[in-house]
N, C-alpha and C positions, 0 to 999 in steps of 0.2 A: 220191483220195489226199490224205491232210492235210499239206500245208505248212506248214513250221515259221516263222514269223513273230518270236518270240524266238529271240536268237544264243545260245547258250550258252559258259561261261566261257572261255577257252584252257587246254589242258592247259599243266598245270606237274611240273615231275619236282621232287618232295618228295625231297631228299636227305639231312634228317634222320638216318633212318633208317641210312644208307652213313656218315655220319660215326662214330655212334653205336658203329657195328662196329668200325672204323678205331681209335679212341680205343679201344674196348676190345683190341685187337690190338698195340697199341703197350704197353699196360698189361702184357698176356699177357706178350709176349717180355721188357719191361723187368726185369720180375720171375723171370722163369725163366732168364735168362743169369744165370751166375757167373762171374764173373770171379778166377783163381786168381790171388791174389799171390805166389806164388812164382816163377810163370811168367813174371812180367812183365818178367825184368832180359832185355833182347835181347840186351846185349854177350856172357852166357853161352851156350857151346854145350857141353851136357853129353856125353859118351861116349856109345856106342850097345854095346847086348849083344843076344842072338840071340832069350833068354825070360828070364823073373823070375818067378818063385811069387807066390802071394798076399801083398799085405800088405794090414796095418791101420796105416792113416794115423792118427798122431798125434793129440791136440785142438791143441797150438800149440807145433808145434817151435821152438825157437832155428834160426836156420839161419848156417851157414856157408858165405860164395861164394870159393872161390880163383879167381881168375882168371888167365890169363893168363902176363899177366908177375909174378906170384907176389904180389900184392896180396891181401888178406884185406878181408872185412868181415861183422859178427855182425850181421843182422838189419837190413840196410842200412847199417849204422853205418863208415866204414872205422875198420879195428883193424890195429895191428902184433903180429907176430906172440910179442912178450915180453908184450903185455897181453893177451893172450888168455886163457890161464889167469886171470890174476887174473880176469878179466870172467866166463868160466865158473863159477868159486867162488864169486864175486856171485851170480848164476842161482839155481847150488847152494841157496845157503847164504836165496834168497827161495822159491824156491819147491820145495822140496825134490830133487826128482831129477828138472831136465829130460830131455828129450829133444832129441838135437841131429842135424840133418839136415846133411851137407855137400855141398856142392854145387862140385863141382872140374871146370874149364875143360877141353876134350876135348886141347886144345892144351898142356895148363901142363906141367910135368914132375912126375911121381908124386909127388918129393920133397916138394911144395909140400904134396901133399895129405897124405902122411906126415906132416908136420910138424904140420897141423892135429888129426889124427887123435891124435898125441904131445900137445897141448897139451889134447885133450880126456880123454886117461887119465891126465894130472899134475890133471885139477881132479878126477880122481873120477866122471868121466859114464859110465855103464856101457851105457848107448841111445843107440845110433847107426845112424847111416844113410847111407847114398850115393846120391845120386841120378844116376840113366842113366837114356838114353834107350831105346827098345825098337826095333831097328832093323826097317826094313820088308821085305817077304817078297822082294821083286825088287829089296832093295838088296844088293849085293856085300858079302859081310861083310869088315871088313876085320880085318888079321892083325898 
């Protein structure tokens, strides 16, 4: 029997390869996450309703957030509720017939949103929208 008389290398674990993957996996997700910017104000919690039909989402609604304690803001911006209209006729009058999404605090009093909804039919905006939430199948609906 022949005896090996030269050592041979040590094995090495080529990780190359495993990073290679890594990096492209980090690529993958980076790129396929969206991130909704409408979603992102936490202080709001929208209403919840039981179902909603289909819709077709806008290309770039103006949005309106009431919140709360009855504060307003068009598109991040805080507005009082007398320049509001003026700020939608501005809209209007650039980019012909926005579309405006509002977006009213589950807590606020309807009034607040009424009043958004009134400054949006004094500028002429005839696309509008509310956003709710969709509530879940084992949540108590509430009354």
């Amino acid at each position: 029997m022949p005896l090996k008389v030269q050592q041979d290398e040590p094995m090495q674990l080529n990780l190359t390869p495993m990073i290679d993957v890594l990096f492209l996996l980090i690529i993958f997700f980076m790129v396929a996450t969206t991130f909704g910017d409408l979603e992102r104000n936490m202080e709001l919690k929208v209403p919840e309703v039981t179902e909603a039909g289909d819709a077709v989402r806008p290309a770039k609604p103006l949005v309106i957030n009431v919140f709360a304690d009855g504060t307003l803001d068009l598109d991040g911006q805080p507005v009082l509720l007398t320049e509001l209209t003026g700020r939608l006729n501005e809209a209007r009058e650039r980019s012909g017939q926005p579309t405006v999404v509002i977006r009213g605090d589950g807590q606020c009093p309807f009034q607040n949103v009424a009043s958004a909804l009134s400054a949006c039919k004094s500028a002429g905006i005839s696309e509008l929208g509310i956003t709710v939430r969709i509530a879940s199948a084992n949540a108590p609906a509430a009354r």
